[in-house]
N, C-alpha and C positions, 0 to 999 in steps of 0.2 A: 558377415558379422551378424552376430543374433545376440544382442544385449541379456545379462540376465535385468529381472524389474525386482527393485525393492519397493516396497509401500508403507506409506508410512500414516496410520487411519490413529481416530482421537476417540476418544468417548464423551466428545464434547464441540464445541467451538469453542476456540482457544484456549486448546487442550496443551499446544505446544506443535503442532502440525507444520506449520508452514520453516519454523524457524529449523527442528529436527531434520525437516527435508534439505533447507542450504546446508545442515552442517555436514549430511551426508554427501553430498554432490559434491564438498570440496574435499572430505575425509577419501571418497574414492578417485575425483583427479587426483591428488597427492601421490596415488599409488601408481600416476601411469597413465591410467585410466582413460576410455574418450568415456565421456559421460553427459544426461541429458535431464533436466527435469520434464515432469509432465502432472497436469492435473487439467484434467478434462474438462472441467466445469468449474467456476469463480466464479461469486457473488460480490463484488465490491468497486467502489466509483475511485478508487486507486490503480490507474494504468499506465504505462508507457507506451512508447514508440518503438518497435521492432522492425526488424523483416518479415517480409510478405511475398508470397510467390507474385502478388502483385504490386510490389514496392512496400510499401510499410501500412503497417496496420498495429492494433492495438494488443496487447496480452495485461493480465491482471501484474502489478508492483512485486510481488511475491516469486511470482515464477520470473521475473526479470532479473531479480538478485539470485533464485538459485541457477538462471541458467547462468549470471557470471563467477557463483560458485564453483557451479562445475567446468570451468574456463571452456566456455561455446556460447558460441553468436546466440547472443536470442532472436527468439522467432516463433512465429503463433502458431506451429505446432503444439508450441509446448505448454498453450494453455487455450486450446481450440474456438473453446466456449466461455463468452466471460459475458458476465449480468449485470449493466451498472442501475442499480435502482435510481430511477426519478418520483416514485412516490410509496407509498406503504404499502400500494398492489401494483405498480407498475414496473418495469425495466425497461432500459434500452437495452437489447441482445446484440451483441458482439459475435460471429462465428467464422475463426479462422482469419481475425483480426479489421472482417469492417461489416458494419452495422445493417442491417440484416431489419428491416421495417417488419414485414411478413412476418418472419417470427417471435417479433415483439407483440406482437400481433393476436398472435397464436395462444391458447391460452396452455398452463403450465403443464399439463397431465398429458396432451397432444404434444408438446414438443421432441418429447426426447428421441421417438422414433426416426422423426425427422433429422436430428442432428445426430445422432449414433452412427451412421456411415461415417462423416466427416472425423467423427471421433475416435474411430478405431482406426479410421485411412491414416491418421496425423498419428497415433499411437506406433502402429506396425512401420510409419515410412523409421521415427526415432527407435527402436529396438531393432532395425538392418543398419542401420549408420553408426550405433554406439556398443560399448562391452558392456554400460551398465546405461539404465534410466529408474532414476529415483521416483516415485512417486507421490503426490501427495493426495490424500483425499480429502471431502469435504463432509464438516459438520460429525455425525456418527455414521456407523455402517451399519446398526441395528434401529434406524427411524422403521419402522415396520411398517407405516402409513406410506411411507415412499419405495419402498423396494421396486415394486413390478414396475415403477418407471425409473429407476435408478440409470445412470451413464458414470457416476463419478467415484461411487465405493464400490461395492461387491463385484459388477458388470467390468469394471475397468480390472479388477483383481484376477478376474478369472482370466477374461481378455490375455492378459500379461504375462499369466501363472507367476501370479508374483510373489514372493516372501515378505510376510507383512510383520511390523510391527503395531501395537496396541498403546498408546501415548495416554496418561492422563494427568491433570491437576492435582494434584495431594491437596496446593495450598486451600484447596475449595471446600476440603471434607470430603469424606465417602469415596475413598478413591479407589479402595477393593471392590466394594459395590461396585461402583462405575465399572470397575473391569471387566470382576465375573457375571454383572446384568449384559454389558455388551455381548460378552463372550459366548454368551445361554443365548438370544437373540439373534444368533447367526446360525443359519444351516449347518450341517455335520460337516459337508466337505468345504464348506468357508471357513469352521473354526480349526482346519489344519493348516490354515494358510496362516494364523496368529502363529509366528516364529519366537514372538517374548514380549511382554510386559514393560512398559518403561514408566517409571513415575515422576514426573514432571514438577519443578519448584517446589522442594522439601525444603524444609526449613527446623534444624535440629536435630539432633543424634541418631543418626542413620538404625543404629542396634535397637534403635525403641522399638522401630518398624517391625521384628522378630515376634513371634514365629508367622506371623501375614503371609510372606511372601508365600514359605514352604507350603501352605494351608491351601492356598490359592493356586499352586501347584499340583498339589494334591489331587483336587477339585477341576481342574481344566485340564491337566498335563501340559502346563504352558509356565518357563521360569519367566521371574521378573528380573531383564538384564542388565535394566542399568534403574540406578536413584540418582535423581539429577538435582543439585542444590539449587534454589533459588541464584538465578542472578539477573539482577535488575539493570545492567548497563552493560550487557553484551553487544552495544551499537548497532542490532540490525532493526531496523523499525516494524513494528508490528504488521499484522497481515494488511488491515485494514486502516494501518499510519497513524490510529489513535494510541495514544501515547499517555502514560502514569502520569499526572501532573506534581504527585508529590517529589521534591524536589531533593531528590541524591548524586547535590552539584556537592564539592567539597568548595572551603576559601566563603569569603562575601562575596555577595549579589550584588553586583554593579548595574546590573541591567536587566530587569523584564521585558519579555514577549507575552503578549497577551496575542491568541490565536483566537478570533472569534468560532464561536463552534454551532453553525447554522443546522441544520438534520441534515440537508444535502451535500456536506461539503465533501470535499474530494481532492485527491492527492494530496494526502494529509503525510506520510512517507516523505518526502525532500526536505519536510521540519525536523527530521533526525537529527544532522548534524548541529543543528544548533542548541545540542542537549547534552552536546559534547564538548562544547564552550564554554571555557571557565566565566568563571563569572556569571554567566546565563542564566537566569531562572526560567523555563516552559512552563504557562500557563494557558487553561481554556477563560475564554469571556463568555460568558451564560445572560449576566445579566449587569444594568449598567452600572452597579457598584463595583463591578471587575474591572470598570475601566475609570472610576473617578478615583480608585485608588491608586495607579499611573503616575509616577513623575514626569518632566519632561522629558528625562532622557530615556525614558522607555518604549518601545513599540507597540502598536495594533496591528496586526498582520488579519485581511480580509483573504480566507485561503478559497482556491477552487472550487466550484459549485458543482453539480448535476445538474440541479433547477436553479437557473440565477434567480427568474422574478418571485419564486417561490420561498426562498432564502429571505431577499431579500423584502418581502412582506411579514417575514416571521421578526428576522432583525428588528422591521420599525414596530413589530406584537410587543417585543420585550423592552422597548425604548431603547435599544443599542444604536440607534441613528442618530441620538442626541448626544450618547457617550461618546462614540466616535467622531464627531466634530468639536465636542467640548475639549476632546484631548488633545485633537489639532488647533483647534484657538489658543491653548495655553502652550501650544509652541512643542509636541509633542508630535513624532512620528508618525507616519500610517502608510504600508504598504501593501497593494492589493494585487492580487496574482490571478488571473483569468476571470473566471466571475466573478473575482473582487475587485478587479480590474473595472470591470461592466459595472457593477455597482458604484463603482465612485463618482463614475459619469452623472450627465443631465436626464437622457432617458435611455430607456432599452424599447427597440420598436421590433415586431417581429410580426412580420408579414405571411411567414410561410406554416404556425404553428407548432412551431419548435419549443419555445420558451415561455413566450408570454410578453405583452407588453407592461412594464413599468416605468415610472418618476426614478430616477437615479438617487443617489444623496448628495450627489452636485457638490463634491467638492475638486470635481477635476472638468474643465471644458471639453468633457468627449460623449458623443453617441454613439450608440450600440445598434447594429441591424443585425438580425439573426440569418444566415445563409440556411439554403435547404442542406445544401451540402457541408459535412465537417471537414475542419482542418485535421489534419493528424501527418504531423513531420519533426525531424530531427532539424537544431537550428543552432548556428554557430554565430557569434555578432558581438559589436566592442560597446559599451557607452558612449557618449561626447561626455561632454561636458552637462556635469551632475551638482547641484547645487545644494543649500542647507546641510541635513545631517547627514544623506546620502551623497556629498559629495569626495568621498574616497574609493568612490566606484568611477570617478571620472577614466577615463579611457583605458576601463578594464575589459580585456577580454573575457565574452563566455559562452558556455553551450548547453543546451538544456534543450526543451521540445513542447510544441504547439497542440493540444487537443480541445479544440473548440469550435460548435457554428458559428459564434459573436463576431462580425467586421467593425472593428472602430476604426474612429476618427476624428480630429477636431468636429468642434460646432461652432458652423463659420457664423454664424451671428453673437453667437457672445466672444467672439474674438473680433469680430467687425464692433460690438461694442466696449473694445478695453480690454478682455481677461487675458490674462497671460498663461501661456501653458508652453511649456520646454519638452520637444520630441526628443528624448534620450535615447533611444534606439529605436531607427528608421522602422515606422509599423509594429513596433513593439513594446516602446514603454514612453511614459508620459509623465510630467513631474509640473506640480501646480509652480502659480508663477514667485510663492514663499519657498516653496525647496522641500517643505513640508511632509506633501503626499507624493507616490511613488507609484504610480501604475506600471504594471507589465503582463503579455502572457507570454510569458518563457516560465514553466515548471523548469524546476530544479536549479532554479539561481543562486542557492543557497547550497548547495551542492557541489559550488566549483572552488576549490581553495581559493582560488586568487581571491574570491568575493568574500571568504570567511576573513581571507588575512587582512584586506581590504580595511572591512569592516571592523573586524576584531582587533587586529595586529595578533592572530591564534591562528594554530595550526590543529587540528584536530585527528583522529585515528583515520587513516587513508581505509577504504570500503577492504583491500586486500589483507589490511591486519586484521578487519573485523574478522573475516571470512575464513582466515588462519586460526583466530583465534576460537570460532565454532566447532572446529574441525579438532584443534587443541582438548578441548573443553570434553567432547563427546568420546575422545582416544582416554582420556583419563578416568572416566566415569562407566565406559561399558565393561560389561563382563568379558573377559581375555576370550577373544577367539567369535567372539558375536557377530562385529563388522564382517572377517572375512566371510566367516559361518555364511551371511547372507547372500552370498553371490559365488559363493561355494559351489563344486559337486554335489548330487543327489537329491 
């Protein structure tokens, strides 16, 4: 079996890249198909748990949902290399799903020679096992400062000999430009690999666009195949989990979520479904008027970090340490999921320089010690018994996954002196002794119906309709004969 490669490159960062790729993966399972995503290299603190030739390891969120688009196991093939920044020049380097010191190490223009083996070994094993492997690229394929160390547009394209599509924003402006500047920008035998144009989030009468396309055609020998309407509630979460905050719930808001929004935060992706809840309004907290506007019955959700102490110094920059316990005193929610987890504790101690030490914001009795070693596992586990607002989670089953160095655990002196704190699942989540606060590290708790119905009494779109309905969406809008065209003869 020799897959053919489709590829699917942007004239931008979040140009529409990542979401085009699942809707192909599922558009070609549908037909049959074995099918695989793949993107070489990922820059983002949004990960899961996969398969690993040596048990599980990490790949970026994105390639997670396309490879359950294209119905195949995920597995860090299919996203080799993945970057989780912890500072404005730093990363942790991910390679082939675990973490890789040395080449975090390494500075960036040195790397890629280094990892280009692994990346074409992981390329060539998924095009012998599938008919297709969809690809994604990163960022543009015309950065001209980065070509000669490229691994993840042009080098992966050739690799592949793949048939490329060209993605870009309309809604942004300049979206011809965007095209035909990338298009001009790529070598001769790269710009035969552009198979068609796709314009991404239009908004209004398609025939204005005339005569553009033809013009642009003219000028490249490349049509534009498909004009894709805005749409704002497709249910797949963004590349990198950030998410529109203006609010296209239909019905009245019963409920806000306020999502603190720290620079490091991560696994922002498993807040999707809750955008999918009636009622629900998603909102970011920036600052602490986001949160003294808050009813009681609304949420704080502290999400996953990169850098907890780092985060969690910026938090007390902006006085969110004071918001977020003023919201708990007036009898108000707050749930914190891995870093935010660490954060709610007393302190964070970090022996091995991993994180950092900090003062917690002490509204749960736990301490944090940083392991040299990360967690990274798939984890299945029920509640006990759940108290306050979170108590319709009592002895709900769930399954979600662990990526962290942080080991908590009670702090047996303010429990030797009086605080209460309720172990809600064994090593996993923690619940002050008001019912209040909510620690846990299980990603994706929010993710398992049971806890949406739970919590909501709502059911929302199963991950399988989104994924239909990507595939739906892209059959409608491309030019007759373009899908198959890509993975055609000749």
């Amino acid at each position: 079996m020799s897959a053919r490669c489709v590829m699917v490159l942007g004239t931008s960062s979040g140009a529409g890249k990542s979401w085009l790729t699942t809707a192909l993966c599922r558009h070609y399972a549908r037909q049959g198909l074995k099918v695989a995503p793949f993107k070489a290299q990922n820059m983002s603190n949004n990960a899961r748990v996969v398969a690993s030739a040596n048990g599980l390891g990490e790949i970026g969120s994105a390639q997670y949902f396309q490879a359950l688009a294209a119905r195949a196991e995920p597995d860090v093939r299919m996203n080799p290399l993945l970057l989780k920044p912890e500072a404005d020049a730093r990363s942790q380097v991910v390679l082939l799903g675990q973490v890789s010191q040395a080449l975090s190490e390494t500075p960036w223009h040195e790397r890629s020679d280094k990892v280009w083996p692994q990346i074409a070994a992981a390329l060539d094993e998924l095009i012998e096992a599938n008919d297709v492997v969809v690809i994604e690229g990163a960022g543009s394929p015309a950065e001209i400062n980065l070509m000669d160390s490229d691994i993840v547009n042009l080098r992966v394209a050739r690799h592949a000999n793949a048939r490329c599509l060209l993605v870009t924003d309309i809604d942004r402006g300049g979206a011809f430009a965007h095209l035909y500047g990338t298009w001009a920008l790529l070598p001769p035998d790269d710009q035969k690999r552009i198979q068609g144009f796709v314009l991404n989030k239009f908004r209004g009468d398609a025939s204005l666009l005339e005569p553009a396309p033809e013009m642009l055609e003219q000028l490249t020998g490349v049509r534009t195949v498909a004009t894709l309407p805005m749409w704002w509630q497709h249910g797949l979460p963004e590349e990198d989990g950030v998410f529109d905050d203006r609010s296209r719930m239909s019905g009245p808001v019963t409920r806000t979520v306020a999502v603190v929004a720290y620079p490091r935060i991560s696994n922002l992706d498993e807040f999707q479904p809750l955008r999918n809840v009636p009622g629900v309004r998603l909102r970011w907290a920036r600052t602490p008027a986001d949160l003294t506007a808050l009813g009681t019955d609304d949420w704080v959700i502290l999400p996953g970090s990169k850098h907890t102490s780092s985060d969690l110094a910026w938090l007390r920059q902006q006085g969110l340490d004071a918001g977020i316990a003023s919201h708990a005193q007036r009898g108000g929610a707050v749930l914190g999921i891995c870093g935010g987890l660490q954060m709610l504790g007393e302190a964070l101690i970090d022996t091995h320089g991993i994180d950092g030490n900090a003062p917690g914001l002490g509204l749960l009795p736990l301490v944090t010690q940083f392991a040299a070693d990360k967690k990274v596992t798939k984890t299945e586990s029920a509640f006990a018994r759940v108290h306050g607002p979170w108590a319709a989670l009592s002895g709900v089953a769930v399954q979600g996954y662990e990526i962290h160095h942080g080991q908590t655990q009670a702090h047996p002196a303010m429990l030797a002196a009086g605080a209460v704190l309720h172990e809600v699942m064994p090593g996993l989540a923690w619940q002050s002794g008001n019912g209040l606060v909510l620690g846990t590290y299980l990603h994706g708790l929010l993710e398992n119906p049971a806890v949406l119905q739970a919590l909501f009494g709502a059911q929302v779109p199963t991950l399988e309709s989104v994924l239909d309905g990507l595939a739906d969406y892209i059959e409608r809008h491309f030019a007759p004969g373009t899908l198959p065209g890509l993975i055609g003869p000749g």
